[in-house]
C-alpha positions in Angstrom: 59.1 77.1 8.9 61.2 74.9 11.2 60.2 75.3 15.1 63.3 75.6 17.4 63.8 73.4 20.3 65.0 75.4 23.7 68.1 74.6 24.3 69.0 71.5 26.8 69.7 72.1 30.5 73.2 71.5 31.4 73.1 71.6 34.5 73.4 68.0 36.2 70.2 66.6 37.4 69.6 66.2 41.1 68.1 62.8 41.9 66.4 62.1 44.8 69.5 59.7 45.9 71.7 62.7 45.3 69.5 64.6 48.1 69.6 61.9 50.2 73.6 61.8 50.0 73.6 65.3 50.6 71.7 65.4 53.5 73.4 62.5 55.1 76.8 64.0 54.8 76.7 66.3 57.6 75.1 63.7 59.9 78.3 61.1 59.1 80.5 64.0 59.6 79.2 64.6 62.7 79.1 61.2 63.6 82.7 60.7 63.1 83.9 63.7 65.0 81.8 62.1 67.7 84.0 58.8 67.3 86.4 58.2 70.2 90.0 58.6 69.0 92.8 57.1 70.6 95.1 60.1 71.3 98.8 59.5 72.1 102.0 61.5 72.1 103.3 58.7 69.2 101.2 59.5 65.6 100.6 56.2 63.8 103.0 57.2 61.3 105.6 57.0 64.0 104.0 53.5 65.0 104.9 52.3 61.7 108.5 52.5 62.3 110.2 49.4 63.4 112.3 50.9 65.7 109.0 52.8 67.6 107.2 49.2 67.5 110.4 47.7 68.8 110.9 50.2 71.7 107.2 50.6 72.9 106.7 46.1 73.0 110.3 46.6 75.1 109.2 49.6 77.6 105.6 47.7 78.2 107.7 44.5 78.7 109.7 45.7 81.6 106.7 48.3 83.2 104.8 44.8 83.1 107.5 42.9 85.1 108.3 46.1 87.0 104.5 45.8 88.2 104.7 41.7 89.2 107.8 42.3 90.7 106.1 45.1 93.4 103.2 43.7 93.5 103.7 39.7 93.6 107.1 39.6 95.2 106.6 39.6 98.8 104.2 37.2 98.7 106.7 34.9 96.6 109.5 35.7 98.9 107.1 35.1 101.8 106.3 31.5 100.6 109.7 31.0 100.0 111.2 31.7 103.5 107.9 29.8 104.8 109.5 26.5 103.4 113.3 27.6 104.6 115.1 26.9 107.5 115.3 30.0 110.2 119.4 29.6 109.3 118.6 30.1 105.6 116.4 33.2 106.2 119.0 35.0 108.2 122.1 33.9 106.5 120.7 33.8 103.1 117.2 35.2 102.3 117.7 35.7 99.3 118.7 32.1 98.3 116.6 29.2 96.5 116.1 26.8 99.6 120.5 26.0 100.5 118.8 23.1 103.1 116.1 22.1 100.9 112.1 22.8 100.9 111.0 22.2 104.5 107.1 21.1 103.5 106.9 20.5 107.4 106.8 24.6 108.6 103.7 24.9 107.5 102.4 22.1 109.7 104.4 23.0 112.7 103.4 26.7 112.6 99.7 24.7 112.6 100.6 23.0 115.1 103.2 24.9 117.7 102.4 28.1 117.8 98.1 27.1 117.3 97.7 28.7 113.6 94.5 27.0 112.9 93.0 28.3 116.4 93.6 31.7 115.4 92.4 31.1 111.8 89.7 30.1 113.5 89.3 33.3 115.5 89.7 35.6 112.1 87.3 33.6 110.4 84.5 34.1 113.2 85.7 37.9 113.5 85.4 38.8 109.7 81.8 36.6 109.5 80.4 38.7 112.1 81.7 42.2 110.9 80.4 41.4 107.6 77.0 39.8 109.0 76.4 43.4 111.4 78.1 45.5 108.8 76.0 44.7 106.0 73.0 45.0 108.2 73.5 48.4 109.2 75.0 49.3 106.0 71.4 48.2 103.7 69.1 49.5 106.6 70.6 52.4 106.5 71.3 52.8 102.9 67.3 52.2 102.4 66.3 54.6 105.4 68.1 57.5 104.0 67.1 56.9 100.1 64.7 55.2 99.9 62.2 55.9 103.0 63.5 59.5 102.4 61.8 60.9 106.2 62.2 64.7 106.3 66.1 64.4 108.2 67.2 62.2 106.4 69.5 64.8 104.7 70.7 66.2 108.5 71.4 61.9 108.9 73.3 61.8 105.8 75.4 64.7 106.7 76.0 63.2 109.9 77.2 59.9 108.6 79.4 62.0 106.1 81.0 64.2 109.1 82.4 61.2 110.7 84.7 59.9 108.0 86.5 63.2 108.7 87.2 61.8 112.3 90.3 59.5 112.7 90.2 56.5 114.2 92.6 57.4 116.9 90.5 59.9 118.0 87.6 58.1 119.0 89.5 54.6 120.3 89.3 55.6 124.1 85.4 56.3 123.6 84.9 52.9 121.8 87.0 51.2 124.6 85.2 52.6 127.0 81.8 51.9 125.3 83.0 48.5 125.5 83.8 48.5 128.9 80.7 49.6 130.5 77.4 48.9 127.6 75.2 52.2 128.2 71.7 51.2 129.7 73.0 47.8 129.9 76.1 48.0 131.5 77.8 44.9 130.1 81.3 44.3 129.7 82.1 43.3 126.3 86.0 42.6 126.9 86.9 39.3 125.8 84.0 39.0 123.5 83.7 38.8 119.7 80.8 41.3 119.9 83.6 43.9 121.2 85.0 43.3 117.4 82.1 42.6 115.5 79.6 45.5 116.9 82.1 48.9 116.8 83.2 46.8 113.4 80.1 47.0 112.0 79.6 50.9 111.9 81.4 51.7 108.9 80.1 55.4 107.8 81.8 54.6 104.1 79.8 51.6 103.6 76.4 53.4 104.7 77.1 56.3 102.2 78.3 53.8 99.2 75.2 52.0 99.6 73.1 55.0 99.4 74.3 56.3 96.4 74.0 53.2 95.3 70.1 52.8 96.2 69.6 56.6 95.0 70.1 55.6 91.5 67.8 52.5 91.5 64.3 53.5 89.5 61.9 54.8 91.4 58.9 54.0 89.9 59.2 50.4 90.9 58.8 51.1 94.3 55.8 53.5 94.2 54.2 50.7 92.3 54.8 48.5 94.8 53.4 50.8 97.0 50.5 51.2 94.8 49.9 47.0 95.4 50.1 47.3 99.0 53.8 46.5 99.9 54.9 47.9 103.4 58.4 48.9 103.9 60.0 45.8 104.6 58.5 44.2 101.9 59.6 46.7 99.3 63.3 45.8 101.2 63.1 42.3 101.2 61.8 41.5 98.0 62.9 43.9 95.5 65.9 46.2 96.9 67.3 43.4 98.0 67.1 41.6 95.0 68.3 44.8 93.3 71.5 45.0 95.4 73.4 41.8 94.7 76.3 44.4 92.8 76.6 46.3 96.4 76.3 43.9 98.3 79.2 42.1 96.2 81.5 45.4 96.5 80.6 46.1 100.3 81.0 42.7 101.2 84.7 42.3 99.6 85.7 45.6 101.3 84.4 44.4 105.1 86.0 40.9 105.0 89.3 42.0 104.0 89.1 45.3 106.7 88.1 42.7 109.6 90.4 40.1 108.6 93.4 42.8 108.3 92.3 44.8 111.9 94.9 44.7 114.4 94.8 46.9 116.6 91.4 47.4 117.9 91.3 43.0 118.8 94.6 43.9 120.2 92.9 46.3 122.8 89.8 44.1 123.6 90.5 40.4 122.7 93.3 40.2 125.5 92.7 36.0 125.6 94.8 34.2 123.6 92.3 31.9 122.7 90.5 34.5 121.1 92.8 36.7 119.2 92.7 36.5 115.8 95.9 36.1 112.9 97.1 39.5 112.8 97.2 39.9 116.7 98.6 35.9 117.5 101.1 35.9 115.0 102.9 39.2 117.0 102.3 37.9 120.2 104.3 35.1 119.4 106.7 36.7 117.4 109.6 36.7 120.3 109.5 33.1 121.0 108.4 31.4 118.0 111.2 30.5 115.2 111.5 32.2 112.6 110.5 29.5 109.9 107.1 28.4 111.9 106.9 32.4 112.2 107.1 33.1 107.9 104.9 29.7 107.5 102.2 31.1 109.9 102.5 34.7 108.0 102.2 33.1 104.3 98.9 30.9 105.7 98.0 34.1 107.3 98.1 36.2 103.6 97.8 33.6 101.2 94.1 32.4 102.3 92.4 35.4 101.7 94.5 35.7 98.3 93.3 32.2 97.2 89.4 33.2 98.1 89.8 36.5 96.1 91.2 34.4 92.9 88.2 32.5 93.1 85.5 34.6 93.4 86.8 37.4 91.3 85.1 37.4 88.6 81.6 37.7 91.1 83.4 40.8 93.0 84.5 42.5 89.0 81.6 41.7 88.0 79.8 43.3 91.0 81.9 46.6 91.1 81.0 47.1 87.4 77.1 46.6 87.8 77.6 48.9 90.8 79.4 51.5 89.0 77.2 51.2 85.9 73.5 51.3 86.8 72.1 54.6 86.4 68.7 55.8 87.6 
């Protein structure tokens, strides 16, 4: 009597590799629907196409020189007509130097109509707005988020109301603040403190460096305050420290704001010997020739440009780390 064998499972047989597999698939489905993908109105079937290639490399060609064209051609027509005759600028302005490069504008315009006093002037202006704004603007930042006292939300709504102010609103109470110092009674006309104090309250500057102090980690400072660090030591040495991508951002925004100011040094720098670029350069625009003029206005612009291209990898870098950290 011959025993039969049961008959052999064909069914396939389910490894533990084959499990693993299968549970994995969802998860790298789901990861690849989670994958960024570069949507455009052109498939990348079309971008296979010669002609598609062709057209797009030829559209982002001339949008490219469209750009440098806006954006870098005043500044090259400015430094050419600061190296051209006046004749040249009127008759021709458009014209590659008809008389030749005149290298010697830029030192008359030094010279006759007192450039490097005034460049003097900016430079102490824009020092001192960015010395006072920066102070109010990280004292306040740190009383309102980081001291946190029980109005600090009615002070932060305050600061916020007044960027919905204009300027030309509240001119005749900051020239008459000026004029007559309450308690004090001092008369701040002809005085870089009339530019460098009403300069220095900037209500943006205050709020972007409290949003910027409200995401810093918290626990650092209650540990500090744990060890025994007052308030002006958790400011000095570690929101300070912290801040350098602010301070960067802040910094860049208040130079170039003070150095550009005209009217408000127009109203309370009245002495020549203290007006800065932007306000010398139109008081002697009727009897100054037009070359020095254009060679004064390029030194002017092309100082602060020159600054920029140095340091601007610090103020990239700086308005990333400030956009970037999260609490």
């Amino acid at each position: 009597m011959t025993a039969t064998l049961p008959a052999p499972d064909t069914r396939a047989v389910v490894t533990g590799r084959d499990l693993l597999t299968d549970a994995e698939t969802p998860r790298r489905r789901r990861r690849r629907a989670e994958e960024p993908q570069d949507r455009t109105n052109i498939s990348d079937l079309e971008r296979q196409r010669t002609r598609v290639r062709v057209g797009l490399w030829i559209l982002n060609a001339v949008l490219i020189v469209f750009l440098l064209v806006i954006s870098a051609g005043p500044l090259l027509w400015l430094a050419k007509a600061a190296l051209s005759t006046s004749q040249d600028i009127l008759r021709e302005p458009f014209g590659w130097w008809p008389s030749g490069i005149q290298w010697q504008n830029l030192a008359d315009a030094w010279v006759k109509i007192n450039i490097g006093q005034y460049l003097w002037n900016t430079v102490l202006v824009a020092v001192g707005v960015w010395f006072f704004g920066m102070l109010v603007a990280l004292t306040g930042g740190y009383g309102i988020s980081i001291l946190r006292p029980r109005y600090a939300k009615v002070i932060n709504a305050l600061v916020l109301a007044t960027l919905f102010i204009p300027g030309v609103v509240s001119l005749i109470a900051q020239y008459v603040t000026v004029l007559d110092m309450p308690l004090l009674h001092w008369n701040l006309i002809n005085t870089f403190w009339a530019v460098w104090l009403p300069g220095a309250a900037s209500a943006f500057n205050v709020l972007l460096v409290t949003r910027f102090f409200d995401a810093l980690p918290k626990d650092v400072f209650e540990a500090a305050k744990i060890d025994g660090a007052g308030p002006f030591q958790i400011f000095w040495r570690i929101v300070l420290p912290m801040s350098k991508p602010i301070i960067g951002v802040t910094s860049l925004i208040t130079v170039i704001g003070a150095w550009k100011e005209f009217l408000w040094p127009l109203l309370v720098l009245p002495s020549p010997a203290l007006q800065p670029l932007s306000v010398g350069l139109y008081r002697v625009t009727a009897s100054a020739e037009q070359s020095l003029l254009m060679a004064g206005m390029f030194i002017s612009v092309v100082l602060p440009v020159v600054l920029f291209l140095i340091f601007q990898k610090q103020f990239l870098r700086s308005a990333g780390q400030a956009g970037a950290i999260k609490g």
